[in-house]
VOMARPA-307667 format. One record per residue (C-alpha): x, y, z; residue number from 1; residue in three letters. Coordinates in steps of 0.5 Angstrom, whole numbers, plus 500, padded with zeros to 3 digits. Example, Ala and Ser with C-alpha at 12.3 -4.5 7.8 and 13.67 -1.06 7.14 Angstrom:
+-----+-----+-----+-----+------+
|  px |  py |  pz | seq | type |
+-----+-----+-----+-----+------+
| 525 | 491 | 516 |   1 |  ALA |
| 527 | 498 | 514 |   2 |  SER |
+-----+-----+-----+-----+------+
// end
This chain:
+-----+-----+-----+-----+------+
|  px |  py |  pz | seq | type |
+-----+-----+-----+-----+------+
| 727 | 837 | 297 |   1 |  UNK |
| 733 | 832 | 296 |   2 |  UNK |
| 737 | 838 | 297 |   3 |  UNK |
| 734 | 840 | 303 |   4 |  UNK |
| 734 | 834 | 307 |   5 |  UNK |
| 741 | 833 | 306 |   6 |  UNK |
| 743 | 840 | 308 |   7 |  UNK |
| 739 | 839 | 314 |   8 |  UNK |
| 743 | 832 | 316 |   9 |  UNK |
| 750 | 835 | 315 |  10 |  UNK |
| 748 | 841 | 320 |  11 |  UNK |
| 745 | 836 | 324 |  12 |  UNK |
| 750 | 831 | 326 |  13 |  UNK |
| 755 | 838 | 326 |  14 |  UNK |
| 751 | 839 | 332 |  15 |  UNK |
| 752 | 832 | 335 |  16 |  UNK |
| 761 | 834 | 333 |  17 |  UNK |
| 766 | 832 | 338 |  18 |  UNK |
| 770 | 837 | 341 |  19 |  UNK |
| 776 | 834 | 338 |  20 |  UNK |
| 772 | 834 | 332 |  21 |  UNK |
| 770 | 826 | 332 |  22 |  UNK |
| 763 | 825 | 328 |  23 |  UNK |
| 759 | 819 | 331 |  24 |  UNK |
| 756 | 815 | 327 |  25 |  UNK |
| 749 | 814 | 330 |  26 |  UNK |
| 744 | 819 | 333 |  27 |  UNK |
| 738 | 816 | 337 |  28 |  UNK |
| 733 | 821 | 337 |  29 |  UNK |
| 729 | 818 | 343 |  30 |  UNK |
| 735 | 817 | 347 |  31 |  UNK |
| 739 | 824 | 345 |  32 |  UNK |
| 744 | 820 | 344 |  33 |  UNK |
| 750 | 821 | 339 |  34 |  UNK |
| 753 | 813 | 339 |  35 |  UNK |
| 761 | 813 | 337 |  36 |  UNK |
| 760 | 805 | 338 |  37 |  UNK |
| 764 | 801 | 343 |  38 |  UNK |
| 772 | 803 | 339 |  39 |  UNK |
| 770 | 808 | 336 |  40 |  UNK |
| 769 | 810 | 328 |  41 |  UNK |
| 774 | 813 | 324 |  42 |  UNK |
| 771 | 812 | 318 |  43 |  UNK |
| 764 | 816 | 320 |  44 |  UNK |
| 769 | 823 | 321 |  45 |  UNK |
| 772 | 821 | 314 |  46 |  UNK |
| 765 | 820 | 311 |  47 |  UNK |
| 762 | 826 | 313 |  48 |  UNK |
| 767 | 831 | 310 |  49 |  UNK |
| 767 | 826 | 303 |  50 |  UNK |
| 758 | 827 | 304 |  51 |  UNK |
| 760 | 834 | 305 |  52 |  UNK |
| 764 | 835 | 299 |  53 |  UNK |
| 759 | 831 | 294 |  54 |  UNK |
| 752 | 835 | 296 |  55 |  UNK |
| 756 | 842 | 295 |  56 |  UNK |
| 758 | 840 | 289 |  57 |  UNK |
| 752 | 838 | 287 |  58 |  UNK |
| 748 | 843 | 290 |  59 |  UNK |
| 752 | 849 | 291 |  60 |  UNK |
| 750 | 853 | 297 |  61 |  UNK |
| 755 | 859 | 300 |  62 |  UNK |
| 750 | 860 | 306 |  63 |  UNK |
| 751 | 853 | 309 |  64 |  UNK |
| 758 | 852 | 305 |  65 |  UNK |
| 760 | 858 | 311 |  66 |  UNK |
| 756 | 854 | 317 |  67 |  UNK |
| 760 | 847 | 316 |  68 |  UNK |
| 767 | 849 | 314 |  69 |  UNK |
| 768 | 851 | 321 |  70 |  UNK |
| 766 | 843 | 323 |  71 |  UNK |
| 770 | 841 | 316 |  72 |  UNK |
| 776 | 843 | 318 |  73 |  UNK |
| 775 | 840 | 325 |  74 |  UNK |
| 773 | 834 | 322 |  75 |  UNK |
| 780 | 833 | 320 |  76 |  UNK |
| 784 | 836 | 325 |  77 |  UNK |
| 781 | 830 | 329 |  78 |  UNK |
| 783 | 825 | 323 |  79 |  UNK |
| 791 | 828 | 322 |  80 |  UNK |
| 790 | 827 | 330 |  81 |  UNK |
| 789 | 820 | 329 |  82 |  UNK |
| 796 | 819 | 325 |  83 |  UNK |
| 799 | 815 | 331 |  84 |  UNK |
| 806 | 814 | 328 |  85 |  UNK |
| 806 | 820 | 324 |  86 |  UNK |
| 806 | 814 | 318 |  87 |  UNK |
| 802 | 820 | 315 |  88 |  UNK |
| 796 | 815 | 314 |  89 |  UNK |
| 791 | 815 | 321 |  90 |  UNK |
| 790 | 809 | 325 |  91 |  UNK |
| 783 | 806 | 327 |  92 |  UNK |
| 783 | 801 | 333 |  93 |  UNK |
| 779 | 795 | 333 |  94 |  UNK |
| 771 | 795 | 331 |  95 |  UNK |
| 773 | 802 | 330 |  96 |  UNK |
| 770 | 803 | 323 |  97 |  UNK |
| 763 | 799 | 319 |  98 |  UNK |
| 766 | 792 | 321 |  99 |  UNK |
| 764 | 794 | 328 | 100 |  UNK |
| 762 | 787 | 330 | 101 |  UNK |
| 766 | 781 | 332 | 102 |  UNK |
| 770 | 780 | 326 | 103 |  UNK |
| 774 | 786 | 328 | 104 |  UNK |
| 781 | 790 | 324 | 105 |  UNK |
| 785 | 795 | 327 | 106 |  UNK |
| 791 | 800 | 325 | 107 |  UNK |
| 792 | 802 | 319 | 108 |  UNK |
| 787 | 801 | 314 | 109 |  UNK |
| 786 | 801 | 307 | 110 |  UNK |
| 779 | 802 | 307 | 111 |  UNK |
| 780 | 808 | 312 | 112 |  UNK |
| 785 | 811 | 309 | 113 |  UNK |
| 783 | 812 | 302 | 114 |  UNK |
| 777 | 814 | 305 | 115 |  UNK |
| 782 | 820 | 309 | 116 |  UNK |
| 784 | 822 | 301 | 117 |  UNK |
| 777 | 822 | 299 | 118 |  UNK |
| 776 | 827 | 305 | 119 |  UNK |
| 783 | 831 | 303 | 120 |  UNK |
| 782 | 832 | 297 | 121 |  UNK |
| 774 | 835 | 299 | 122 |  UNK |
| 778 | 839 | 303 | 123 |  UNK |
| 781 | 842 | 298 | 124 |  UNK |
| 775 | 844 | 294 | 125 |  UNK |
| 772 | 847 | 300 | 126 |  UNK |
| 777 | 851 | 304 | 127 |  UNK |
| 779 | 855 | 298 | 128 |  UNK |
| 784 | 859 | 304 | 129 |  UNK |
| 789 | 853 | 305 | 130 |  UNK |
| 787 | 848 | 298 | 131 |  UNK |
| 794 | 847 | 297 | 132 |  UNK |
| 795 | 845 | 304 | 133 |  UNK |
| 790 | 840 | 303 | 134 |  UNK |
| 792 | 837 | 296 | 135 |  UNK |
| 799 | 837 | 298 | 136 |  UNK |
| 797 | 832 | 304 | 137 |  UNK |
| 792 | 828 | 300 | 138 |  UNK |
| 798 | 827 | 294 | 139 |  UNK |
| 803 | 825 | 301 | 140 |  UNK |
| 798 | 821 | 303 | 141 |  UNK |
| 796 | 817 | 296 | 142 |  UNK |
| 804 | 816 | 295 | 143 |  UNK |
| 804 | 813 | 304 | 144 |  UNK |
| 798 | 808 | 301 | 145 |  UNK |
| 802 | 805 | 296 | 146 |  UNK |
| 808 | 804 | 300 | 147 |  UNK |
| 806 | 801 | 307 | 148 |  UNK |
| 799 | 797 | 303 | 149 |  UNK |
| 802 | 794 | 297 | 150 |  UNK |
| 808 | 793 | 297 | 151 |  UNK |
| 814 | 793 | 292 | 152 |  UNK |
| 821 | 792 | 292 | 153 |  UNK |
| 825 | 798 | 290 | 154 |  UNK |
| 822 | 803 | 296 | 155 |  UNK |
| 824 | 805 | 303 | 156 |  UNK |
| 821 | 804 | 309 | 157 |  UNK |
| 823 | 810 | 312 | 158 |  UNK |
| 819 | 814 | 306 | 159 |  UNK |
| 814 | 813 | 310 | 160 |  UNK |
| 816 | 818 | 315 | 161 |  UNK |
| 818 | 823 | 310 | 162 |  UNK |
| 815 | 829 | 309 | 163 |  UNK |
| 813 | 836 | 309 | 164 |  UNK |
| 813 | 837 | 316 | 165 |  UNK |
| 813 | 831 | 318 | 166 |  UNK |
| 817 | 829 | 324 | 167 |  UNK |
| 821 | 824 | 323 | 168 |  UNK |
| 823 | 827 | 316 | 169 |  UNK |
| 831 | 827 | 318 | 170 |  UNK |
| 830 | 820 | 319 | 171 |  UNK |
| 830 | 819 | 312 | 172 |  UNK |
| 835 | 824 | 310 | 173 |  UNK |
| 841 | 821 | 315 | 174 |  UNK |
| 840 | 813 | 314 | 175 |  UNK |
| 841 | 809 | 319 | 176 |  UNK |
| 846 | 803 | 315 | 177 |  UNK |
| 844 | 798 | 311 | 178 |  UNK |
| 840 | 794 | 314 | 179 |  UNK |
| 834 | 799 | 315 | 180 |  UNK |
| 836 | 805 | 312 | 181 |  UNK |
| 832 | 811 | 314 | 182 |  UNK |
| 828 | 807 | 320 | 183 |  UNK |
| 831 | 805 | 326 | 184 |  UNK |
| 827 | 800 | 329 | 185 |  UNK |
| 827 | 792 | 326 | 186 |  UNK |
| 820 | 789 | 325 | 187 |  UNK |
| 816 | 794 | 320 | 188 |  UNK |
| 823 | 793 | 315 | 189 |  UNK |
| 823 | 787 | 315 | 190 |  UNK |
| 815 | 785 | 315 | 191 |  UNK |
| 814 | 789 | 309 | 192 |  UNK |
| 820 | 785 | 305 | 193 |  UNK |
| 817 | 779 | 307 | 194 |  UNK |
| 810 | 782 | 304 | 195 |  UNK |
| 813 | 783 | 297 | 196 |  UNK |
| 810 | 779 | 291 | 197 |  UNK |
| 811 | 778 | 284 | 198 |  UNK |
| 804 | 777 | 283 | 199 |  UNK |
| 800 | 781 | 287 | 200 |  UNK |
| 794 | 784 | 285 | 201 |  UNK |
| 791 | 787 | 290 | 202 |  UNK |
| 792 | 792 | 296 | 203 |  UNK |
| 793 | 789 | 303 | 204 |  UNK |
| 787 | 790 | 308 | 205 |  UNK |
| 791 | 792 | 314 | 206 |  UNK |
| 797 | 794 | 317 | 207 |  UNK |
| 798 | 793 | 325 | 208 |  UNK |
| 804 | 795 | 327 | 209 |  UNK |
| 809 | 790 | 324 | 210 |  UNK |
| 803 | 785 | 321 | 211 |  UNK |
| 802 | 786 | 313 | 212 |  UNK |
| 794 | 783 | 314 | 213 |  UNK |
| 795 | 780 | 305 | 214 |  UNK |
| 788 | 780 | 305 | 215 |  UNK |
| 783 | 782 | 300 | 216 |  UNK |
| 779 | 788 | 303 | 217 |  UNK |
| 774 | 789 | 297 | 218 |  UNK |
| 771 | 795 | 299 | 219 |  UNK |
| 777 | 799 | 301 | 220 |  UNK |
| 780 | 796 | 294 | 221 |  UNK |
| 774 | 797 | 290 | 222 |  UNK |
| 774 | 805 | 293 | 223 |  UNK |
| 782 | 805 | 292 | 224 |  UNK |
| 780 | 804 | 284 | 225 |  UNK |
| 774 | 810 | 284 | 226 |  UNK |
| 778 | 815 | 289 | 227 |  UNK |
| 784 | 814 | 284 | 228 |  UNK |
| 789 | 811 | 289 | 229 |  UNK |
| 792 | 806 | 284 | 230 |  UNK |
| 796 | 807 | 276 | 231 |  UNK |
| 790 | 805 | 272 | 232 |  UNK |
| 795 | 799 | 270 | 233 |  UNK |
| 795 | 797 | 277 | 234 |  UNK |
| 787 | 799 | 278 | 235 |  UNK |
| 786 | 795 | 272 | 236 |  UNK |
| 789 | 789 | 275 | 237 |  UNK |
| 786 | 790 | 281 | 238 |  UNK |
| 778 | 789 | 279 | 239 |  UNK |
| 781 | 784 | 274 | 240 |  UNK |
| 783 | 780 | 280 | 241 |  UNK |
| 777 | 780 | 283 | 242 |  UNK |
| 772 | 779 | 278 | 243 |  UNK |
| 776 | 772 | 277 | 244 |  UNK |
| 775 | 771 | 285 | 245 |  UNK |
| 770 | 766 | 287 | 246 |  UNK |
| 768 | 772 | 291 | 247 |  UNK |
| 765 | 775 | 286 | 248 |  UNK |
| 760 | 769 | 284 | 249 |  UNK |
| 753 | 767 | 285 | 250 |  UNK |
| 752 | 773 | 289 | 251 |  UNK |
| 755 | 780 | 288 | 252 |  UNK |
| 762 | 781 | 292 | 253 |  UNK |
| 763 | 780 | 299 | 254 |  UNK |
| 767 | 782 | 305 | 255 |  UNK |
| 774 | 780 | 303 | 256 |  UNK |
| 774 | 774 | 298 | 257 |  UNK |
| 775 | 769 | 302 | 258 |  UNK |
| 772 | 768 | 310 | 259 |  UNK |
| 776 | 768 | 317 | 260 |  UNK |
| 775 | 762 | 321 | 261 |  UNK |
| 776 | 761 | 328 | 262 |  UNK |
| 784 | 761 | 330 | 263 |  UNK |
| 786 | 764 | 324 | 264 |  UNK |
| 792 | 767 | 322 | 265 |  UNK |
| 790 | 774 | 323 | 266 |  UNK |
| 786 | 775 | 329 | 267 |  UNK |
| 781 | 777 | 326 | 268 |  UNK |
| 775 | 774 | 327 | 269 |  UNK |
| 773 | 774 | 335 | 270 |  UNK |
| 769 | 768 | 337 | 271 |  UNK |
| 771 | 769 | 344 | 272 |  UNK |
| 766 | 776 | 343 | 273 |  UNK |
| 761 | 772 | 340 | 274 |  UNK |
| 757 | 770 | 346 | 275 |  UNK |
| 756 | 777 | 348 | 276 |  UNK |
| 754 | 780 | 341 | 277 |  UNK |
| 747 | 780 | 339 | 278 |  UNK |
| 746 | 774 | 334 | 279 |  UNK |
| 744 | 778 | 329 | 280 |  UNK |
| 752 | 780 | 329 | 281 |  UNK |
| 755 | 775 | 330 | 282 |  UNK |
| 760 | 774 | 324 | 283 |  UNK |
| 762 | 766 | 323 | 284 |  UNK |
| 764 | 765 | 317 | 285 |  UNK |
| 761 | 767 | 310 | 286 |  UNK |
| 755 | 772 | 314 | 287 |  UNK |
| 755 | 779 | 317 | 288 |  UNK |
| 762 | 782 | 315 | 289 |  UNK |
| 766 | 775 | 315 | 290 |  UNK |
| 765 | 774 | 308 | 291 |  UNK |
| 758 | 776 | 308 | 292 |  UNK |
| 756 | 778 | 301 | 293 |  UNK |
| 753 | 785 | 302 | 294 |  UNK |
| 750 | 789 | 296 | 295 |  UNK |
| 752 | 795 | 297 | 296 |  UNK |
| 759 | 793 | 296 | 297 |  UNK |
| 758 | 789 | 290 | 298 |  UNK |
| 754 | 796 | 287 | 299 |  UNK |
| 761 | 799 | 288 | 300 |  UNK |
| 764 | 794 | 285 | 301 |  UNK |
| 760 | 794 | 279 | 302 |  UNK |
| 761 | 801 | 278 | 303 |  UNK |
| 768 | 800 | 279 | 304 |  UNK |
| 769 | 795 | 273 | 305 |  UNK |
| 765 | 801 | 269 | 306 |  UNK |
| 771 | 806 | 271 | 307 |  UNK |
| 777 | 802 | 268 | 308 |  UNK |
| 773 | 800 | 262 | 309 |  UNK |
| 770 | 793 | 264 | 310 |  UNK |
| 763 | 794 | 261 | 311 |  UNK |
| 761 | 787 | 260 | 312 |  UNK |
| 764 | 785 | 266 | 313 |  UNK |
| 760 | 792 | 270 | 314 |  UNK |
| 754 | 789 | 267 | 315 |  UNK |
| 755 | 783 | 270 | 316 |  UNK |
| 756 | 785 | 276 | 317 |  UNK |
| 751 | 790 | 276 | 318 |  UNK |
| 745 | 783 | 274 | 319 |  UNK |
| 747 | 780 | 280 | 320 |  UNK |
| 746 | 786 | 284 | 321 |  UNK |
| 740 | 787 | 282 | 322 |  UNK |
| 737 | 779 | 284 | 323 |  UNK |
| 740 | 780 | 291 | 324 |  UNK |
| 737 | 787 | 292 | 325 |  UNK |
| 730 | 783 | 290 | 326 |  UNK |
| 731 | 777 | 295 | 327 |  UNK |
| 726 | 778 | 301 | 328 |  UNK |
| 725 | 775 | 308 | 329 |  UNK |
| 719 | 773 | 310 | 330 |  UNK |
| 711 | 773 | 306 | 331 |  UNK |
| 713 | 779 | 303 | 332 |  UNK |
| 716 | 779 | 296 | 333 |  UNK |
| 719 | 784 | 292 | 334 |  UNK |
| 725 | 789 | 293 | 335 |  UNK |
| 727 | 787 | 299 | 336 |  UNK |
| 734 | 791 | 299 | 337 |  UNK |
| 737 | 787 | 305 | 338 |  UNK |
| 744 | 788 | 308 | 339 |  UNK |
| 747 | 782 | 307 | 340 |  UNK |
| 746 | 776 | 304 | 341 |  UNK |
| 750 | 768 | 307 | 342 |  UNK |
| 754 | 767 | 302 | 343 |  UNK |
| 753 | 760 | 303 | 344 |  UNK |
| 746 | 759 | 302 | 345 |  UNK |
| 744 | 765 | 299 | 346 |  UNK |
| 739 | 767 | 304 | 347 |  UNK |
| 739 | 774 | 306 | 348 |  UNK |
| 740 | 777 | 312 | 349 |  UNK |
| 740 | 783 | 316 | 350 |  UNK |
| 735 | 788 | 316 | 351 |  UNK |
| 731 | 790 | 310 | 352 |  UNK |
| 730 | 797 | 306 | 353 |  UNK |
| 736 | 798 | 307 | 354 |  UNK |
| 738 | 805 | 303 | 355 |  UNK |
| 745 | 804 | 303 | 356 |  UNK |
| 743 | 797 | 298 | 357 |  UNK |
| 739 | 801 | 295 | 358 |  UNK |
| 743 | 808 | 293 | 359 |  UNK |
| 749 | 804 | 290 | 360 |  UNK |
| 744 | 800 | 286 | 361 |  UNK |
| 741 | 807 | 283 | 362 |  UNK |
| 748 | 810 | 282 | 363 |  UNK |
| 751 | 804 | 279 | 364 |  UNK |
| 744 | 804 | 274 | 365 |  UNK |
| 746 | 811 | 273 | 366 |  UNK |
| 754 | 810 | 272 | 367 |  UNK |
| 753 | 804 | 267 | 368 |  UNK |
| 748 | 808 | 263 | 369 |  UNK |
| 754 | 813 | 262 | 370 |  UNK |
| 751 | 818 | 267 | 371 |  UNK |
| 756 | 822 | 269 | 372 |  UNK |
| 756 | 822 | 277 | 373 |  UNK |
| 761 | 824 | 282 | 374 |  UNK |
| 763 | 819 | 287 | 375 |  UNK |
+-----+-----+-----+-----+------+
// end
């Protein structure tokens, strides 16, 4: 039953594909619409490829393999098109991605790009013809991510245009002096220096164009870990850093791990679209994606503490997950599984029944139990 339901949702939304190969990431079927929201949404195509690979994995089935790998393979012609400066890692704009309200991030995101090698590296399970092809690009793109989003002394910024085809690739073979070596422009050398440290623990949210966004992305971070972006020295010094965030505590893990207030540094929080939003969007600080506490991401959390061996802290987690899922709004009481959760009052928020609060909740059960699942 399981099984067929989702086969029947991949087919379903194949259907609904772009021409390009783009997947929306809402169908309303009384308006037979297929919603790609105001900016876009990069991470529903990446999504799609990732659900895809898992259900296969779990439930083979030649006859639909066959019916989607045409779509797949769109799929990610669309995602390599996205790849505006053939950094290899693609681009999102802003909103374009599940942070589509008005707290807002755009260029070369963590979140979506380790989303993109989950997608690779799917591919290259599905399309046994061109695999190799598919985990070479993942490998190029895994060592892309660790050198644009967390980055160390000892590395060019020109490797970021290095690569098998890539075009660029003779700009890091000939050098252009000292002061940029491989790169021929001033700004992403000189913001990349400037975002080195010692002490860092996570990977950087976001890079637009020239700005190294050095915030803490929770769940790009925490999707790095269960994908296998990072060394597992470096996966562990990530979950450690944000089991020790004010972030993670009373409440499961929010947004970032800390809130954006008007006129930050960033640009990312967008009051001056506020007024036009819904208010159930509207992201001031600590609410929606500002911050907000939002149990799906703290279910992943506590599976990815599991996976780098912090049981203790994974059990933790997970009692924490579990007391917000049970928070409900209004006279009904039980499981209210809602969206979000205001960090500051821990009052939940957003619309109940969530599947997405409750899914994470069952897989992270599963995962501490030492259920071996796919991911």
């Amino acid at each position: 039953m399981v099984a067929a339901a989702v086969a029947r949702s991949l087919l379903g939304l194949a259907r609904l594909q772009s021409r390009p190969g783009q997947i929306p990431n809402t169908w309303w079927p009384g308006r037979r619409h297929g919603d790609f929201h105001e900016a876009g949404c990069t991470d529903a195509t990446c999504l799609y490829v990732v659900a895809a690979d898992q259900h296969l994995r779990a439930w083979p089935d030649p006859s639909l393999e066959r019916r989607l790998l045409p779509h797949l393979r769109r799929a990610m012609r669309w995602l390599e098109c996205q790849d505006a400066n053939q950094f290899t890692l693609i681009d999102s704009p802003a909103g374009g991605d599940w942070m589509d309200s008005t707290l807002q991030r755009a260029g070369k995101l963590l979140y979506v790009n380790v989303l993109y090698h989950r997608a690779l590296e799917g591919m290259a399970r599905l399309d046994t013809r061109a695999s190799q092809r598919w985990r070479e690009r993942a490998a190029l793109l895994r060592r892309k991510i660790d050198l644009l989003l967390w980055p160390e002394p000892g590395g060019d910024h020109g490797e970021l245009l290095a690569g098998p085809g890539r075009a660029g690739a003779h700009l890091a073979l000939r050098g252009t002096g000292p002061a940029a070596p491989g790169f021929p422009h001033p700004i992403g050398p000189a913001a990349r220096r400037a975002a080195m440290r010692a002490d860092r623990w996570h990977y950087l949210s976001h890079v637009d164009g020239g700005r190294y966004v050095d915030e803490c992305d929770v769940l790009g971070n925490v999707l790095a870990v269960l994908y296998g972006i990072p060394t597992p020295e470096r996966a562990r010094r990530i979950m450690e850093g944000l089991d020790a965030s004010p972030a993670a505590r009373p409440y499961p893990m929010r947004t970032y791990t800390r809130s954006f207030e008007a006129g930050d540094r960033w640009g990312m929080y967008r009051r001056d679209l506020e007024p036009y939003q819904d208010p159930r969007w509207r992201t001031p600080p600590g609410r929606y994606h500002n911050g907000g506490v939002w149990p799906f991401i703290g279910a992943l959390h506590a599976v990815a503490l599991h996976r780098v061996g912090m049981a203790e802290a994974a059990r933790s987690a997970l009692a924490r997950v579990s007391a917000a899922n049970r928070l409900s709004s209004g006279p009904a009481s039980g499981w209210g599984f809602h969206e979000w959760i205001d960090a500051a009052t821990g009052e939940p928020g957003g619309a109940p029944g969530q599947s997405w609060s409750a899914g994470t909740y069952l897989l992270a059960i599963e995962v501490i139990r030492g259920t071996p699942v796919t991911i």
